[in-house]
C-alpha positions in Angstrom: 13.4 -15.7 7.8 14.8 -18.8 6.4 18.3 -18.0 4.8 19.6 -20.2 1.4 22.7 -19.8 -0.3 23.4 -20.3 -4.2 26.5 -21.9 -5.1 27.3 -18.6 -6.8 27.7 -17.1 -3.9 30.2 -18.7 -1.9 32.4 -18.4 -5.2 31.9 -14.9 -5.1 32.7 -14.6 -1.3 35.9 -17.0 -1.6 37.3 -14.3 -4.0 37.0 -11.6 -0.9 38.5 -13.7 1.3 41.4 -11.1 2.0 39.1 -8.6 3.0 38.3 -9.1 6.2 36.0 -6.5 6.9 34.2 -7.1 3.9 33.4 -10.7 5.1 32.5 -9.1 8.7 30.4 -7.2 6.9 28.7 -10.1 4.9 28.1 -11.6 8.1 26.5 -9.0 9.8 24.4 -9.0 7.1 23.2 -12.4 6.5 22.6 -12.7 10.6 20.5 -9.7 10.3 18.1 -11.3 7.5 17.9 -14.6 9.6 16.9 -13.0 12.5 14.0 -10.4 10.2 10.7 -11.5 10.6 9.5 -9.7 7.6 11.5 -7.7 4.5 11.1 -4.4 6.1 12.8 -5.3 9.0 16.3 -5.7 6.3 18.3 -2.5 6.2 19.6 -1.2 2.9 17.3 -3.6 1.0 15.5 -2.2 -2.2 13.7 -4.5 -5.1 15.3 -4.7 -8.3 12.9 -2.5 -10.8 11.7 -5.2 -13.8 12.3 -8.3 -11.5 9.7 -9.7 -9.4 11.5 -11.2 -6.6 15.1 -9.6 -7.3 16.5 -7.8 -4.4 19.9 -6.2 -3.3 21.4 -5.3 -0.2 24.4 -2.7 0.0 27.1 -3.4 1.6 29.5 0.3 2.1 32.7 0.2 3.5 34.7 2.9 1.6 34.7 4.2 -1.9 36.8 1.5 -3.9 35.1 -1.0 -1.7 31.3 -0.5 -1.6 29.7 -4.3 -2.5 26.0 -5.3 -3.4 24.8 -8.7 -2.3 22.0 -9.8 -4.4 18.8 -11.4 -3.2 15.7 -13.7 -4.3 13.0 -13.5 -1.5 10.4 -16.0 -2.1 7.4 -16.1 0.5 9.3 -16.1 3.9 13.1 -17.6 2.3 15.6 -15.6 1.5 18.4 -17.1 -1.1 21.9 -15.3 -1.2 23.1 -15.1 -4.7 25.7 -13.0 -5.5 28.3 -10.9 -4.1 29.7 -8.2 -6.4 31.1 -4.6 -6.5 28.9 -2.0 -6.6 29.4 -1.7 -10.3 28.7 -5.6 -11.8 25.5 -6.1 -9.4 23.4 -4.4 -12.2 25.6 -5.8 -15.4 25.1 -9.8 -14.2 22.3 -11.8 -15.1 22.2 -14.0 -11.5 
């Protein structure tokens, strides 16, 4: 799949930057979409209910630390565009 980034994102993962194994994580992540030939091949990727092309990814690490990375997936592209905790993914309008 073709991987795009939103602006958005990158701010989002510059605040993380502490957390290493949160950015491991992300990066695991992201090489695992680019190398998907289809969205079923994504682990831990479910649509959005009331958005057509709204998708998330969760990333777990522990209990404080459990992160969704948000998704549009558009034909074969996939565009990252946020990065938040578990409990803001749902709140922002991205």
């Amino acid at each position: 799949m073709v991987v795009r980034f939103k602006p958005r994102f990158w701010k989002d993962i510059i605040k993380l930057k502490n957390d290493a194994e949160v950015i491991t994580a992300t990066g695991k992540v992201i090489t695992q979409v680019e190398k998907a030939e289809n969205i079923s091949q994504i682990d831990n990727l479910k649509k959005l209910i009331r958005y057509e092309t709204r998708f998330r990814i969760k990333v777990f690490l522990d209990k404080k630390r459990s992160y969704r990375m948000g998704l549009y997936i558009k034909g074969n592209t996939v565009w990252f565009a946020r990065m938040l905790h578990r409990s803001k993914i749902y709140e922002e309008n991205w």
